[in-house]
N, C-alpha and C positions, 0 to 999 in steps of 0.2 A: 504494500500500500504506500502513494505516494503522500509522507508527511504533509508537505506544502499546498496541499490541495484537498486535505481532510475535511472534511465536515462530520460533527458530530449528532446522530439520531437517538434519539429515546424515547421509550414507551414504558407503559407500565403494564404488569401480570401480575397476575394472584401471587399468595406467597405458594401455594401447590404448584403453580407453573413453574416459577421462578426453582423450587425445589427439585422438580422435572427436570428441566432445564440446566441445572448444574449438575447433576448427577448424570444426564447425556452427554454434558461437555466433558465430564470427567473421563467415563467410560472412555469416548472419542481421544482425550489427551491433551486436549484442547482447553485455552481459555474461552470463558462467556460468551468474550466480546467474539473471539474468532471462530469459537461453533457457530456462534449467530450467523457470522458475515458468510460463511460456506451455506450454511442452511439458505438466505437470503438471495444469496449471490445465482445458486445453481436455480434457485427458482424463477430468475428474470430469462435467463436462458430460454430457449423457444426449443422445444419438444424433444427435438432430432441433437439438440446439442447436450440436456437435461442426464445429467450422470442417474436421473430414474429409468433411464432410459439405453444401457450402455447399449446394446444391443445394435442402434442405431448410431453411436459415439464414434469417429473415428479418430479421436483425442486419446490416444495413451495414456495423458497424464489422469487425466479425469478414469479411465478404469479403471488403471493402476491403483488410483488413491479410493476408487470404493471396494479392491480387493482389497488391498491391506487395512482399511476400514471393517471388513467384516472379520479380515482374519484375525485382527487386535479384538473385536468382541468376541470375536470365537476364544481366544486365547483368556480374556480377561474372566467369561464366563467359565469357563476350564477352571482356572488358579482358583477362582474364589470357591466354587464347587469341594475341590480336593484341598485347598485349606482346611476348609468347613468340615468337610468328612475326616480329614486326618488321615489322608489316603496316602501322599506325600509328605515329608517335612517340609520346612520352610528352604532349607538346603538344596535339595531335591529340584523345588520349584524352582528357585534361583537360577542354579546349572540347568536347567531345560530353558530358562529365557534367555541365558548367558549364550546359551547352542543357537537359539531360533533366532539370534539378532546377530548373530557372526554370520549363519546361513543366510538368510537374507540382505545382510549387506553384500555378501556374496554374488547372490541371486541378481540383486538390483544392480552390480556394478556394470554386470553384462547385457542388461533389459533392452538397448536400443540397439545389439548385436541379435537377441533373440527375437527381437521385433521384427528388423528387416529382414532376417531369414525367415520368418511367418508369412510376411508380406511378400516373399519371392514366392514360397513350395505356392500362396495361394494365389499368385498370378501365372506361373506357371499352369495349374491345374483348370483357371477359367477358357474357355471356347474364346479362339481367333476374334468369330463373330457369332452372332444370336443363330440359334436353333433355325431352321428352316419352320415355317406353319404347313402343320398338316394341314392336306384337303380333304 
């Protein structure tokens, strides 16, 4: 965000919203302000570009960030689970996140090597030109 060109918005929500609301930002990893502005932001977006929508995204960046967006919930929903049960120690859990964030930095140094080899096998594999129409 460009400092010098800020403007600041507010509104106001219940304190249940509000409670909502930080506990999704938390989840997420995020602050208030910047879950807001992501929640906000992707919703002026028009349909075809709308990360609800990756399907139709041809933005990496925007996929990208709502896989590791479910995989950090998947992940968060995990730890607190096997905390709670006493199924891992706290050790345990640690060294599993210590793994899964080496792998993934991993993962992600390589993403715009494994991109455009995605983007070759699948240009490769479409038709010269359109199907002929049956008569």
């Amino acid at each position: 965000m460009d400092e010098r060109e800020s403007r600041l918005l507010s509104f106001q929500v219940s304190a249940e919203e509000a409670d909502g609301i930080d506990k999704a930002a938390r989840e997420a990893r995020l602050s208030r302000s910047e879950y807001l502005r992501q929640l906000l932001l992707a919703s002026t977006r028009s349909p075809k570009e709308t990360p609800a929508n990756p399907a139709m995204t041809r933005d990496t960046t925007v996929l990208l960030h709502q896989i590791l967006f479910v995989i950090d919930r998947l992940y968060n929903s995990i730890f607190r689970m096997a905390e709670t049960a006493k199924v891992l120690s706290s050790a345990q859990l640690d060294a599993i996140e210590s793994a899964t964030a080496r792998e993934s930095i991993d993962f992600l140094s390589t993403i715009d090597e494994r991109v455009a080899r995605t983007r070759r096998q699948l240009a490769e594999r479409r038709p010269a030109a359109p199907p002929a129409a049956e008569k």
